[in-house]
Biopython code that builds the backbone (N, CA, C, O; Angstrom):
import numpy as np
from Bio.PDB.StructureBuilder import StructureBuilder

atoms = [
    (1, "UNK", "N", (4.264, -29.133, -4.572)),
    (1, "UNK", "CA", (5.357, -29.316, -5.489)),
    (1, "UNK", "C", (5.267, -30.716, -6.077)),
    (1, "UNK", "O", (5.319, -31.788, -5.475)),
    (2, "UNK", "N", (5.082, -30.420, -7.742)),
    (2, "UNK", "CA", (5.423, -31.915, -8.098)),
    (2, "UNK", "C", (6.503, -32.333, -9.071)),
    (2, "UNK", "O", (5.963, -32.836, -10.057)),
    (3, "UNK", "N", (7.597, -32.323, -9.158)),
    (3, "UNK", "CA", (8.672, -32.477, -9.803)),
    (3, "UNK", "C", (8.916, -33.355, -10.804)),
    (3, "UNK", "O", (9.986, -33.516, -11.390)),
    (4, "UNK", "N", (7.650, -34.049, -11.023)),
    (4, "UNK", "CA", (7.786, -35.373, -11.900)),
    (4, "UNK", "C", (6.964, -34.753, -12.935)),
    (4, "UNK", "O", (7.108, -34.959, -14.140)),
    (5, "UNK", "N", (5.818, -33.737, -12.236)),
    (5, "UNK", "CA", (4.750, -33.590, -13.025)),
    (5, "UNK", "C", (5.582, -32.102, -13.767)),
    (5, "UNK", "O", (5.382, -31.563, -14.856)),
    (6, "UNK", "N", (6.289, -31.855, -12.961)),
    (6, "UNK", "CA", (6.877, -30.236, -13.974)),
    (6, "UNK", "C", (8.027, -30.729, -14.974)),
    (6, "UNK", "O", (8.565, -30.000, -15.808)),
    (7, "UNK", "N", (8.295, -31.963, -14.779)),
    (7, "UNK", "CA", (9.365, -32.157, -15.463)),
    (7, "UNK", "C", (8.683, -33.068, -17.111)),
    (7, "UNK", "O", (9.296, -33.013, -18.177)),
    (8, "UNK", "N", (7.362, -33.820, -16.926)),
    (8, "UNK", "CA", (6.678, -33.665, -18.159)),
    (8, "UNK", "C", (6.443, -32.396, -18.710)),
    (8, "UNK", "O", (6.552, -32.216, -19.923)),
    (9, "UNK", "N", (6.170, -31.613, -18.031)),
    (9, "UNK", "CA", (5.389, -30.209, -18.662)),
    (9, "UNK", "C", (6.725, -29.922, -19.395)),
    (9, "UNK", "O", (6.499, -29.036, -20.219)),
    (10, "UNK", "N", (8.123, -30.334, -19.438)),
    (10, "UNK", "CA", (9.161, -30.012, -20.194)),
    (10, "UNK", "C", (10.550, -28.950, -19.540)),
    (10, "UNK", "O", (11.634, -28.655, -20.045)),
    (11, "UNK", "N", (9.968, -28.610, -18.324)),
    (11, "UNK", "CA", (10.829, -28.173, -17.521)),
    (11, "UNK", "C", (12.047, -29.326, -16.610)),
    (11, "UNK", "O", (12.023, -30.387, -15.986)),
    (12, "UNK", "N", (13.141, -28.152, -17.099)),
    (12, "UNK", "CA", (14.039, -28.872, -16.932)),
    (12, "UNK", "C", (14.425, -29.715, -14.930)),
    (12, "UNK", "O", (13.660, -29.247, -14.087)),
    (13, "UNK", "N", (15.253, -30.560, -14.487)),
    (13, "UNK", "CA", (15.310, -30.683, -13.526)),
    (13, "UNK", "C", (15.072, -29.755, -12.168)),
    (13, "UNK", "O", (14.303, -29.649, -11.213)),
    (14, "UNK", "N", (16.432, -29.072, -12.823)),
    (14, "UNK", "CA", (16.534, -27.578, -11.772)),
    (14, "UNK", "C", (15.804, -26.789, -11.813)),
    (14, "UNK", "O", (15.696, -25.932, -10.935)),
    (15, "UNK", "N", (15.067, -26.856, -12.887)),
    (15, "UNK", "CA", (13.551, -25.802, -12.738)),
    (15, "UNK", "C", (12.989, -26.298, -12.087)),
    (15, "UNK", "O", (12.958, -25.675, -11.026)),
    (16, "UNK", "N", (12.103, -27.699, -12.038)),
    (16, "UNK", "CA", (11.196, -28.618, -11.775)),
    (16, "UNK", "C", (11.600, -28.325, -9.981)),
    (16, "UNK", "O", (10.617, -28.400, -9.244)),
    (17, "UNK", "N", (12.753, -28.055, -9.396)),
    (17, "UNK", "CA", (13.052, -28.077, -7.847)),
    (17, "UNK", "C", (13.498, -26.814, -7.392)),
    (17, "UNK", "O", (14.396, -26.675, -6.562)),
    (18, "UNK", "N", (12.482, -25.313, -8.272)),
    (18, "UNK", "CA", (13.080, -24.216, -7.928)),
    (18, "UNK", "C", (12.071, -23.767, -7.002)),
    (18, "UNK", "O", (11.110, -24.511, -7.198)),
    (19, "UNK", "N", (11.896, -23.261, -6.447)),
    (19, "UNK", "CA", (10.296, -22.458, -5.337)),
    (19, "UNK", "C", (9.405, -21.880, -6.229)),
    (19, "UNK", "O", (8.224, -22.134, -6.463)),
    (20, "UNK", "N", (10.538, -20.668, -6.905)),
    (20, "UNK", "CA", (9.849, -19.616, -7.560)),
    (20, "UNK", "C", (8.843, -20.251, -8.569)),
    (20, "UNK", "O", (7.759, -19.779, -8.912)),
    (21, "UNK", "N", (9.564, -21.705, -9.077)),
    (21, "UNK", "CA", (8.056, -22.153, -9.926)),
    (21, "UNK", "C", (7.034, -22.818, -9.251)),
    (21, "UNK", "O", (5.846, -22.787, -9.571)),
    (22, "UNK", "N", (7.621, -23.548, -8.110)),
    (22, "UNK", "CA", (6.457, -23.869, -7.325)),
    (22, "UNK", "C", (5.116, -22.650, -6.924)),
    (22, "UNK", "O", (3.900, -22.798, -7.047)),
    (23, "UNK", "N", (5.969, -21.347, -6.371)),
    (23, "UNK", "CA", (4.969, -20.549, -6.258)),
    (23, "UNK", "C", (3.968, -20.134, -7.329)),
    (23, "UNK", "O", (2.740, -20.188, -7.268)),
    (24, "UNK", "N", (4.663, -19.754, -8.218)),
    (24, "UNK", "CA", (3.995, -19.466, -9.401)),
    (24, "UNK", "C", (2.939, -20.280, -10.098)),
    (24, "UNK", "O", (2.006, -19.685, -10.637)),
    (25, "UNK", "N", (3.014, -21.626, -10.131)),
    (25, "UNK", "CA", (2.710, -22.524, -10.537)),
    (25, "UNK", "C", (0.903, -22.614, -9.552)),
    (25, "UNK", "O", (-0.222, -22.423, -10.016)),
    (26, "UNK", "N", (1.253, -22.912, -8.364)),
    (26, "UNK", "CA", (0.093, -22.310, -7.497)),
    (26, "UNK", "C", (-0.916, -21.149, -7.032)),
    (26, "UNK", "O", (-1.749, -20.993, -6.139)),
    (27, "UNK", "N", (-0.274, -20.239, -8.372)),
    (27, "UNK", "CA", (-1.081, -19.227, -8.412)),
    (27, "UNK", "C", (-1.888, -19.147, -9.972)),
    (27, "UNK", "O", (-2.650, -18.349, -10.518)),
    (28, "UNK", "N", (-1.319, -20.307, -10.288)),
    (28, "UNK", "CA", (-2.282, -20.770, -11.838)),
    (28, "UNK", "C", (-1.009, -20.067, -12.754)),
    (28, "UNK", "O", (-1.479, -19.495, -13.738)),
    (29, "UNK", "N", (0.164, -19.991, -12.689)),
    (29, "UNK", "CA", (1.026, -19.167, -13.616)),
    (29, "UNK", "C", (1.764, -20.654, -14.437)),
    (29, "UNK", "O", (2.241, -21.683, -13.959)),
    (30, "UNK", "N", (1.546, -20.077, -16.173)),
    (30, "UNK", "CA", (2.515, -21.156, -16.915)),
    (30, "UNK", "C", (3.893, -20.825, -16.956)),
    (30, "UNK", "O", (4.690, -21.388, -17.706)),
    (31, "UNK", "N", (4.272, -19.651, -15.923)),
    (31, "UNK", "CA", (6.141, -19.526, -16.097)),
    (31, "UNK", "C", (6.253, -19.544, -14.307)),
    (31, "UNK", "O", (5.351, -19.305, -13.504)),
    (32, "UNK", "N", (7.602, -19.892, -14.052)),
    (32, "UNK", "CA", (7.887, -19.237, -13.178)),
    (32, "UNK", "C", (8.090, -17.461, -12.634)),
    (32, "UNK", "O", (8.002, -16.545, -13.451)),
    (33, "UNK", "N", (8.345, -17.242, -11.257)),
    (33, "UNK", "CA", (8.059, -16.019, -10.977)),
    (33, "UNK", "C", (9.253, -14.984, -12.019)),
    (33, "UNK", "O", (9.101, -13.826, -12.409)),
    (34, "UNK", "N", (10.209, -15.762, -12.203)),
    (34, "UNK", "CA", (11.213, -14.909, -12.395)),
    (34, "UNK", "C", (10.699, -14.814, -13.975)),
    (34, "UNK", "O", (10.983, -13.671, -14.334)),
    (35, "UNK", "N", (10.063, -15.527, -15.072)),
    (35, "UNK", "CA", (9.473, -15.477, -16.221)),
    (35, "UNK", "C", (8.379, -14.569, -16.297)),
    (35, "UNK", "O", (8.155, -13.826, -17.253)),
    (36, "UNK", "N", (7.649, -14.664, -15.166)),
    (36, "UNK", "CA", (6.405, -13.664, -15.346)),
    (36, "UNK", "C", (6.924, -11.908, -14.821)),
    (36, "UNK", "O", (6.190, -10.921, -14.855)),
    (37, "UNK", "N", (8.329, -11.947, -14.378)),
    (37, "UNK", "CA", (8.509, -11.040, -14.456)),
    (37, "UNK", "C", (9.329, -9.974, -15.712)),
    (37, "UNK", "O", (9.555, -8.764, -15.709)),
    (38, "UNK", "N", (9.559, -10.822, -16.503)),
    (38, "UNK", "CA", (10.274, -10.627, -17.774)),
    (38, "UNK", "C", (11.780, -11.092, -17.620)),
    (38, "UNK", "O", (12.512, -11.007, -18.606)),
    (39, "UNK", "N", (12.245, -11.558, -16.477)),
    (39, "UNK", "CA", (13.952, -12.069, -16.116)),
    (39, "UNK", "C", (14.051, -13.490, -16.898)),
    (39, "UNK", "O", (13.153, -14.213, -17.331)),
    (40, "UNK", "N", (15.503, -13.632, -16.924)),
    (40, "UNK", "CA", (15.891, -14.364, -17.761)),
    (40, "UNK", "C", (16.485, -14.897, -16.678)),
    (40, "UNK", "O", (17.158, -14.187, -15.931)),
    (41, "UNK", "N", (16.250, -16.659, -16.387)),
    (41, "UNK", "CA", (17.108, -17.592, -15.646)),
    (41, "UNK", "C", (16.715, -18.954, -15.962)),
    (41, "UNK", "O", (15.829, -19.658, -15.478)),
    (42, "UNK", "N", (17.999, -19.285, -17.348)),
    (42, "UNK", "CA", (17.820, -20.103, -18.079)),
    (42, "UNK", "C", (18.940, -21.069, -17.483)),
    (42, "UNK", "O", (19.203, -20.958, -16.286)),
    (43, "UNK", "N", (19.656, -22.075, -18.311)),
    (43, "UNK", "CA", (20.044, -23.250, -18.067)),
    (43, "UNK", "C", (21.607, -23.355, -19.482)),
    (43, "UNK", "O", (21.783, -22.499, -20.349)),
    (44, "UNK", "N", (22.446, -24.566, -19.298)),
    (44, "UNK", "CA", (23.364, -24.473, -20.136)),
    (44, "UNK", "C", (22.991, -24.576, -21.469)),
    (44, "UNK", "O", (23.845, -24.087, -22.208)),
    (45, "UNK", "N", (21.550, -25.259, -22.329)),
    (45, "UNK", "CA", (21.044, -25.423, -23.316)),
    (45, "UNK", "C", (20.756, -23.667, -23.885)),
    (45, "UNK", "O", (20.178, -23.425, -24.944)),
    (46, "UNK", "N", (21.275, -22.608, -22.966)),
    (46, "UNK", "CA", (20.933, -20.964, -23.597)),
    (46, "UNK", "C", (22.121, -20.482, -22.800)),
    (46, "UNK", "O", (21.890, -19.357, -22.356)),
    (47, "UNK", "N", (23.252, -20.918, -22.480)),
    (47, "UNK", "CA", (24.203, -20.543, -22.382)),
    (47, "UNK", "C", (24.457, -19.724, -20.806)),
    (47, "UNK", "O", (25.361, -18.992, -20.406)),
    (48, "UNK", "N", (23.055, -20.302, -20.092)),
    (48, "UNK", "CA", (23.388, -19.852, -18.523)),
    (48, "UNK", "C", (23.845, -20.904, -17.500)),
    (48, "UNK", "O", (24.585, -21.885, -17.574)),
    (49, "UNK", "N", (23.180, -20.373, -16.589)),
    (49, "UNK", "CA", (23.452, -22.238, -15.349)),
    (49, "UNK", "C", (22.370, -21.171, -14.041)),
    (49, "UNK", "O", (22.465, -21.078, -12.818)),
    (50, "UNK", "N", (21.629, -20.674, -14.818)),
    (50, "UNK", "CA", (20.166, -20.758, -14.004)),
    (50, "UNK", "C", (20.528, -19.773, -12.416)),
    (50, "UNK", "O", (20.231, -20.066, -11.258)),
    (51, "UNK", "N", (21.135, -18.769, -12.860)),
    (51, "UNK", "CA", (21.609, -17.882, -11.954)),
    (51, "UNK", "C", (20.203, -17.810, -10.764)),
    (51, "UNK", "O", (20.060, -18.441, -9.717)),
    (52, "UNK", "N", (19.381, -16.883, -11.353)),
    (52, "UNK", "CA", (17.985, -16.814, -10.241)),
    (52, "UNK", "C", (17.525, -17.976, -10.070)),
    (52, "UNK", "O", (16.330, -18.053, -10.354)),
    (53, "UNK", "N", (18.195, -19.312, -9.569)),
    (53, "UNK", "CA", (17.268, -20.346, -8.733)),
    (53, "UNK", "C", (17.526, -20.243, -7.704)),
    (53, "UNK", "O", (18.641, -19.922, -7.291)),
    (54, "UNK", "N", (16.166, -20.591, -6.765)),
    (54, "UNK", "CA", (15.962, -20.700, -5.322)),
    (54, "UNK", "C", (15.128, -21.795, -4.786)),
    (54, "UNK", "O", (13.902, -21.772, -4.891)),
    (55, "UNK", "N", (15.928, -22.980, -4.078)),
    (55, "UNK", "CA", (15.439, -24.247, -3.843)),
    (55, "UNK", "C", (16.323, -24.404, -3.062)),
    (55, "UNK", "O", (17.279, -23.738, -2.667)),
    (56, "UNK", "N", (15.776, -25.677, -2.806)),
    (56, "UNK", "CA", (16.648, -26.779, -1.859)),
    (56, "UNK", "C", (17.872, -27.215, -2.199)),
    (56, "UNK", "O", (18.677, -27.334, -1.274)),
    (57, "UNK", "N", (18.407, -27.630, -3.876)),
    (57, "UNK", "CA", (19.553, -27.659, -3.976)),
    (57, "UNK", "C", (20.810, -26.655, -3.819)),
    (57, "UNK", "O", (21.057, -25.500, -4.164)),
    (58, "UNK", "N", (21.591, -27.864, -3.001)),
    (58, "UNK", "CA", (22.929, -27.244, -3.167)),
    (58, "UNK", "C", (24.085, -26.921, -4.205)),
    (58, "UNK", "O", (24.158, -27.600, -5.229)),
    (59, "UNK", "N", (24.734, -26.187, -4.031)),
    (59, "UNK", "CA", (25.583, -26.254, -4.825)),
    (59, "UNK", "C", (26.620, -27.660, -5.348)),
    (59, "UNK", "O", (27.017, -28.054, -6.444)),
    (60, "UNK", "N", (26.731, -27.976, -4.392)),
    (60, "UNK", "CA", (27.314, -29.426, -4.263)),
    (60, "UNK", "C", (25.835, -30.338, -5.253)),
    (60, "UNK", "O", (25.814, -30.931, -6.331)),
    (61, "UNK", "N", (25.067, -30.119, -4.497)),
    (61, "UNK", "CA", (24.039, -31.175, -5.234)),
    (61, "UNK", "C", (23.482, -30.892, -6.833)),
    (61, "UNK", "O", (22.984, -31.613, -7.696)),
    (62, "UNK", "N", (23.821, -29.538, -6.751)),
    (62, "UNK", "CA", (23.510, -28.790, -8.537)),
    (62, "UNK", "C", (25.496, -29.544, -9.704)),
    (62, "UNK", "O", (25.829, -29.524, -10.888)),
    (63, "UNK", "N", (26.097, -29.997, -8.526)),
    (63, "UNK", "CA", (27.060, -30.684, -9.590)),
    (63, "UNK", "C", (26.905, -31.712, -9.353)),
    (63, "UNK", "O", (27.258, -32.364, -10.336)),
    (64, "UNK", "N", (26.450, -32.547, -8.336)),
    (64, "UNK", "CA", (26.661, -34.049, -8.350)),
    (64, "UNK", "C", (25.367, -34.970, -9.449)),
    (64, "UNK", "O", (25.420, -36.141, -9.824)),
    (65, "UNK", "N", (24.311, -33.948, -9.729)),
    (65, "UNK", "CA", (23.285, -34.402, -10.098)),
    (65, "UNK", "C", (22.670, -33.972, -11.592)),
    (65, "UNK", "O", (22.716, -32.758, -11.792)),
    (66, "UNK", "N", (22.168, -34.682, -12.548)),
    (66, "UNK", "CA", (21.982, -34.030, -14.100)),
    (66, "UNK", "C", (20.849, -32.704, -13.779)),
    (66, "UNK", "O", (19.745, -32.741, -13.235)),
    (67, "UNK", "N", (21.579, -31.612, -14.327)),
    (67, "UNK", "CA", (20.300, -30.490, -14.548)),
    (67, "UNK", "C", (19.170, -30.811, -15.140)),
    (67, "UNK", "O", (18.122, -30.703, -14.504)),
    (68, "UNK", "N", (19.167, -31.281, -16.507)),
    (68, "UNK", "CA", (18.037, -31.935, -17.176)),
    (68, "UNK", "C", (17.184, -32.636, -16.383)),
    (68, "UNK", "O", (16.067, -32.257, -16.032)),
    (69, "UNK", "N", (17.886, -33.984, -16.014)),
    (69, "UNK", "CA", (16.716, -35.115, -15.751)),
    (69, "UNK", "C", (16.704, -35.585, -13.743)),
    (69, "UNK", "O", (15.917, -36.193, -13.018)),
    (70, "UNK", "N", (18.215, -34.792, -13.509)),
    (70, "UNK", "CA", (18.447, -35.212, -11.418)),
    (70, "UNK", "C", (19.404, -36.336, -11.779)),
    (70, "UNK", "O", (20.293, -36.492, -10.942)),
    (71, "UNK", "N", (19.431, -36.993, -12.616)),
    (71, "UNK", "CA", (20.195, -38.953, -12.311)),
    (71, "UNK", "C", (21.918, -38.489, -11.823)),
    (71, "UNK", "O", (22.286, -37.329, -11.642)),
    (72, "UNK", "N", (22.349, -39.104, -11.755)),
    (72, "UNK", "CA", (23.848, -38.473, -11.394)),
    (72, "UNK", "C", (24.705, -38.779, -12.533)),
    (72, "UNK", "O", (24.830, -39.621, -13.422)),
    (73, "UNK", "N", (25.422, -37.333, -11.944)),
    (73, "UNK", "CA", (26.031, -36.697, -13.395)),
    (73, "UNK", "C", (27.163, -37.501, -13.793)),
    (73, "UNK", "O", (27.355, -38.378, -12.951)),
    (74, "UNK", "N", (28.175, -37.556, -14.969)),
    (74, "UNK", "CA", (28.830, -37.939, -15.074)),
    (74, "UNK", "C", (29.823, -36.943, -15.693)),
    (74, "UNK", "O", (31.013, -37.186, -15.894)),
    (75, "UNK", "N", (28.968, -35.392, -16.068)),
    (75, "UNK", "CA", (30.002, -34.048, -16.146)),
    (75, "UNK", "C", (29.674, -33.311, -15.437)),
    (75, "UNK", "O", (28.768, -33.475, -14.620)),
    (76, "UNK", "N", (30.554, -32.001, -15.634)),
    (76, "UNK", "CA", (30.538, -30.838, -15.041)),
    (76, "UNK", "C", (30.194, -29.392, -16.366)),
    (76, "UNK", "O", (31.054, -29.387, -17.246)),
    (77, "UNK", "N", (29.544, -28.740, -16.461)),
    (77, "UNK", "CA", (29.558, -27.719, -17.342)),
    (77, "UNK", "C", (29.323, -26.234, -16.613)),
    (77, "UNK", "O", (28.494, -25.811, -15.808)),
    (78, "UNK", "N", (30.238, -25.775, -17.163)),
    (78, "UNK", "CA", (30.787, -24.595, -16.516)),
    (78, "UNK", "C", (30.371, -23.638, -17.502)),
    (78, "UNK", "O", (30.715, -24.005, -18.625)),
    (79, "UNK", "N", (29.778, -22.583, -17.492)),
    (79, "UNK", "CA", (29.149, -21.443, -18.902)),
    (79, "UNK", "C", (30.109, -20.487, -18.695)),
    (79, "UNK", "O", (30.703, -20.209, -17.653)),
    (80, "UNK", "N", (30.180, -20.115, -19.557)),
    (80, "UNK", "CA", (31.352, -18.512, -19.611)),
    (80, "UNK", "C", (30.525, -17.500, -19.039)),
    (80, "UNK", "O", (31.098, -16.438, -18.801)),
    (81, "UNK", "N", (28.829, -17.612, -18.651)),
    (81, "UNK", "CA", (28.004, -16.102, -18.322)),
    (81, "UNK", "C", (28.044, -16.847, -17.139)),
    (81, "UNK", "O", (28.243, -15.945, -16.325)),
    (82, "UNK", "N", (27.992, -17.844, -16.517)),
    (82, "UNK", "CA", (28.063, -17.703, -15.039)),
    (82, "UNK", "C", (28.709, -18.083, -14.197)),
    (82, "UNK", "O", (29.831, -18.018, -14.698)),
    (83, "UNK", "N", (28.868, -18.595, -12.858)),
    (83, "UNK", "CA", (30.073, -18.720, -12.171)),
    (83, "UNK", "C", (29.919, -20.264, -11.046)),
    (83, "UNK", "O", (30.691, -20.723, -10.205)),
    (84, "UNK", "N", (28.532, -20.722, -11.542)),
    (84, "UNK", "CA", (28.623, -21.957, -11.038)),
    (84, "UNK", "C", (29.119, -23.312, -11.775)),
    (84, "UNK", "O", (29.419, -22.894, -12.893)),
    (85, "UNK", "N", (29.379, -24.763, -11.764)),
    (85, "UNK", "CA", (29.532, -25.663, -12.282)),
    (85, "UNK", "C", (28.618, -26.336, -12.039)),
    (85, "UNK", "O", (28.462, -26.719, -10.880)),
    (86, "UNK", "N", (27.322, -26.860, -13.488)),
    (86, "UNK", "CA", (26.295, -27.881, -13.182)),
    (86, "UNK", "C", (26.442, -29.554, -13.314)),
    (86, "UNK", "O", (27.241, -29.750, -14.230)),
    (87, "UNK", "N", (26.240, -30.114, -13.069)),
    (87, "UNK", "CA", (26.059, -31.721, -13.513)),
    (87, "UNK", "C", (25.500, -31.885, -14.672)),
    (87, "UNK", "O", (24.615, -31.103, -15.018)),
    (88, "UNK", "N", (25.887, -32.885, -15.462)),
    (88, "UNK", "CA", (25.311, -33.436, -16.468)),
    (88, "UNK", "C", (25.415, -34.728, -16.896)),
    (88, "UNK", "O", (26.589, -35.053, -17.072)),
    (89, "UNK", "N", (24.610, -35.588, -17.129)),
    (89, "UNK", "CA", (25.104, -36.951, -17.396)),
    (89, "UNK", "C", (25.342, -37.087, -18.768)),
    (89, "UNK", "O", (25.506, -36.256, -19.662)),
    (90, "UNK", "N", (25.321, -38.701, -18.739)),
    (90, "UNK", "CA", (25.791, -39.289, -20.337)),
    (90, "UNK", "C", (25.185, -38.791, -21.565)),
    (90, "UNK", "O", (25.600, -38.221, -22.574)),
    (91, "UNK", "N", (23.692, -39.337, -20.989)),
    (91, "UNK", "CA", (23.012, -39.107, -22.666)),
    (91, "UNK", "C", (22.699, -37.457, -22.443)),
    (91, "UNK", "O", (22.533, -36.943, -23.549)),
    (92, "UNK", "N", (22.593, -36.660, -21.553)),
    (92, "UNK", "CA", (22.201, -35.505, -21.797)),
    (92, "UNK", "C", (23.465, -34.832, -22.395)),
    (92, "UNK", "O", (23.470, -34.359, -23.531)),
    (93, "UNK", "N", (24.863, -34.814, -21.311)),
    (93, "UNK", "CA", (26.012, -34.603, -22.545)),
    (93, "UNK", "C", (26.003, -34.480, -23.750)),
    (93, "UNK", "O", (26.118, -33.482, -24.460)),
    (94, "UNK", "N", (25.839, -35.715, -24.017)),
    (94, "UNK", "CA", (25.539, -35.935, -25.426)),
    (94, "UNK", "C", (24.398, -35.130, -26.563)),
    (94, "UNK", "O", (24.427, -34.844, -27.760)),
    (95, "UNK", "N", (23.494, -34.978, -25.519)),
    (95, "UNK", "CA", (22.382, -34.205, -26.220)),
    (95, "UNK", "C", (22.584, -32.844, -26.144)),
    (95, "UNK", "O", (22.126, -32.093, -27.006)),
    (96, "UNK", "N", (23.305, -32.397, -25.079)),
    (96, "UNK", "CA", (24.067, -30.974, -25.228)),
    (96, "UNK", "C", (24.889, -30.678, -26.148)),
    (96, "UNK", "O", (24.813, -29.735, -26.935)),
    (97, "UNK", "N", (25.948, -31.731, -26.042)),
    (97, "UNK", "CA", (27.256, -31.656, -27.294)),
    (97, "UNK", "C", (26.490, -31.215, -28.605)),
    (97, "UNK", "O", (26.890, -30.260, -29.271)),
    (98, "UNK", "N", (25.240, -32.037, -28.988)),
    (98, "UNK", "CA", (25.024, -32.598, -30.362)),
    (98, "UNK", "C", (24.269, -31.001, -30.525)),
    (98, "UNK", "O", (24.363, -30.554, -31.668)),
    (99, "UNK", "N", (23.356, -29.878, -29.267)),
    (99, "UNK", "CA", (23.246, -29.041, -29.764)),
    (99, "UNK", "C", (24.053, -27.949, -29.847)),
    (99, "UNK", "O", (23.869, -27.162, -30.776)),
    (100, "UNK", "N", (24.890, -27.759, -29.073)),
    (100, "UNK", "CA", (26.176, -26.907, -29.125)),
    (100, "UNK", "C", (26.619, -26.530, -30.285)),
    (100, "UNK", "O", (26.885, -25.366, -30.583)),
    (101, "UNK", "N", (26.762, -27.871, -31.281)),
    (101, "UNK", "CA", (27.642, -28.264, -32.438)),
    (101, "UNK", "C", (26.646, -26.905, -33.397)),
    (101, "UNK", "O", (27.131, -25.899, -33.914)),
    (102, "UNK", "N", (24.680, -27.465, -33.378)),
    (102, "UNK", "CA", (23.985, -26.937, -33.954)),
    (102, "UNK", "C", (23.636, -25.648, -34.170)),
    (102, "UNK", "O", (23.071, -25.301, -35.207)),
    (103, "UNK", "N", (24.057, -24.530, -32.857)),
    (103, "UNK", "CA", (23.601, -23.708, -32.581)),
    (103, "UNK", "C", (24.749, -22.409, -32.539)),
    (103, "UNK", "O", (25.908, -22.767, -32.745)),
    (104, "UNK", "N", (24.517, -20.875, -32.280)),
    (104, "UNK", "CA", (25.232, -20.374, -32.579)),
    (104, "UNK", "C", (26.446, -20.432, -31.114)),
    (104, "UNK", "O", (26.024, -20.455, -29.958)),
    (105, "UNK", "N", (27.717, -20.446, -31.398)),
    (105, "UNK", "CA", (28.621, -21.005, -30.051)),
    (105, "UNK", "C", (28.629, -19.803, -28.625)),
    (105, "UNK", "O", (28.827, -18.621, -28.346)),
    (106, "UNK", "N", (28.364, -20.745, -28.212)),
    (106, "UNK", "CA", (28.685, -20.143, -26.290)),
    (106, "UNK", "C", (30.083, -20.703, -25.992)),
    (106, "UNK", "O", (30.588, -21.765, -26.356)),
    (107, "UNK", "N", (30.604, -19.652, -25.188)),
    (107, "UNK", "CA", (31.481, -20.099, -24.289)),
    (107, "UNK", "C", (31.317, -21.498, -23.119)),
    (107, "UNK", "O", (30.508, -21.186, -22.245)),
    (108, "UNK", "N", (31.625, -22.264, -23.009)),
    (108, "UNK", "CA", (31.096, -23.581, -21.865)),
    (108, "UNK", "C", (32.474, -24.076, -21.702)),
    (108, "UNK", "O", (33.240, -23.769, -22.616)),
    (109, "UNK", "N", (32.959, -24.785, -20.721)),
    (109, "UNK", "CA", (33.702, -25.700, -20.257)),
    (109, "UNK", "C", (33.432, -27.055, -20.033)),
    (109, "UNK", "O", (32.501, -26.994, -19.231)),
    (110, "UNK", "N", (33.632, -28.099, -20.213)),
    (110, "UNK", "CA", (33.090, -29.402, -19.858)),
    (110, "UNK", "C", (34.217, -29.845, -18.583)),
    (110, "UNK", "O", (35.303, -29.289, -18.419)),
    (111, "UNK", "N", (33.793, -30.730, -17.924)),
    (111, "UNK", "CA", (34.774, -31.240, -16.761)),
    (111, "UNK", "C", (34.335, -32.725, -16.232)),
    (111, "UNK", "O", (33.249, -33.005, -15.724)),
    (112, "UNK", "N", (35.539, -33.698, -16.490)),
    (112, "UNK", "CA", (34.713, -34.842, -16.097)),
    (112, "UNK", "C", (34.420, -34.428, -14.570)),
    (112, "UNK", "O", (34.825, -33.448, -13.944)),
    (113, "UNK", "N", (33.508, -35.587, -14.131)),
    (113, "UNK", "CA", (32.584, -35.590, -12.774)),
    (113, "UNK", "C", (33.943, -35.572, -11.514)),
    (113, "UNK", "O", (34.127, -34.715, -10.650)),
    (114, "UNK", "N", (34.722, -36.771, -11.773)),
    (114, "UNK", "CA", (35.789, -37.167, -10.386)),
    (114, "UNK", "C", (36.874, -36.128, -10.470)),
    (114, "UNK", "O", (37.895, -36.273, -9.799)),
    (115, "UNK", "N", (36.690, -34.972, -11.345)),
    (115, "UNK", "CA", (37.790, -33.969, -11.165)),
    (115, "UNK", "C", (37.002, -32.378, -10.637)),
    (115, "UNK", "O", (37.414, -31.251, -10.364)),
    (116, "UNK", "N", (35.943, -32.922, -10.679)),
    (116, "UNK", "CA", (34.934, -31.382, -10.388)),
    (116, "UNK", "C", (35.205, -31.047, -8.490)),
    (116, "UNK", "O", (34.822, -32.005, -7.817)),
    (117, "UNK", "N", (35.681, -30.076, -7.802)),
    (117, "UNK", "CA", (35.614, -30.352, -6.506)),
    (117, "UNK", "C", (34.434, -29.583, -6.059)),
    (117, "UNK", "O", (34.020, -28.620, -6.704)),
    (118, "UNK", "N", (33.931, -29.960, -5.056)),
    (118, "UNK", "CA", (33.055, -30.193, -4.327)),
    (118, "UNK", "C", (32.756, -28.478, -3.342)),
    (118, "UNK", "O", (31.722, -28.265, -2.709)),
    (119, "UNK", "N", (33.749, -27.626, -3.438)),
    (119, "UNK", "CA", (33.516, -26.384, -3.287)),
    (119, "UNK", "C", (33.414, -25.335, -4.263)),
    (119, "UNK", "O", (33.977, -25.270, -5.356)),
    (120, "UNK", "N", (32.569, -24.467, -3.690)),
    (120, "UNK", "CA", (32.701, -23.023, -4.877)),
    (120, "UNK", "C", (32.369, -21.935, -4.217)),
    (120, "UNK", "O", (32.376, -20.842, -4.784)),
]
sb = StructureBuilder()
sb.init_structure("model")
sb.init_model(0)
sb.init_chain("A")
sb.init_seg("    ")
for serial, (resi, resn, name, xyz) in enumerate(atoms, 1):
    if name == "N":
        sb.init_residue(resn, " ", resi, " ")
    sb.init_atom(name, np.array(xyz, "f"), 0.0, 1.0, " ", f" {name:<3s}", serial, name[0])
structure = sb.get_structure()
């Protein structure tokens, strides 16, 4: 597993620390398992929060920490298709907001960080 090196390749944080791409990845595959199977387990930038991941993070640690990049979050984004709350920091916020604005609208919630609790 290299998380620095999947996260150049353009994959996002929570991808970069899922198994299924680790496995995949070691079998010479350019998607993860759940991609090479035709499933869809995307992220808040497509209006999910990455339902089929399987890793080490917790739930707790999938809000305390940016999906994009890991740094610690300073939001919470909540998608209308799924039922977890992810982390997000400043500039990625921002880079979310700015595509949100661009794109056709999803349901999302934003939540600052010190009001997000710590169970789900």
């Amino acid at each position: 597993m290299d998380v620095t090196q999947y996260m150049t390749e353009g994959y996002a944080f929570t991808c970069a620390m899922c198994s299924k791409l680790w496995r995949s990845k070691q079998q010479g595959n350019d998607k993860c398992e759940a991609g090479m199977k035709g499933l869809t387990c995307n992220g808040p930038m497509v209006g999910s929060d990455f339902p089929l991941y399987e890793g080490p993070l917790t739930n707790e640690s999938r809000m305390s920490l940016c999906f994009r990049c890991g740094q610690e979050s300073d939001f919470g984004v909540k998608m209308a298709a799924g039922n977890k709350i992810l982390g997000v920091c400043k500039q990625h916020m921002d880079e979310f907001s700015v595509w949100r604005r661009s794109s056709k609208p999803r349901d999302y919630r934003t939540l600052e960080q010190n009001k997000i609790e710590t169970k789900q």
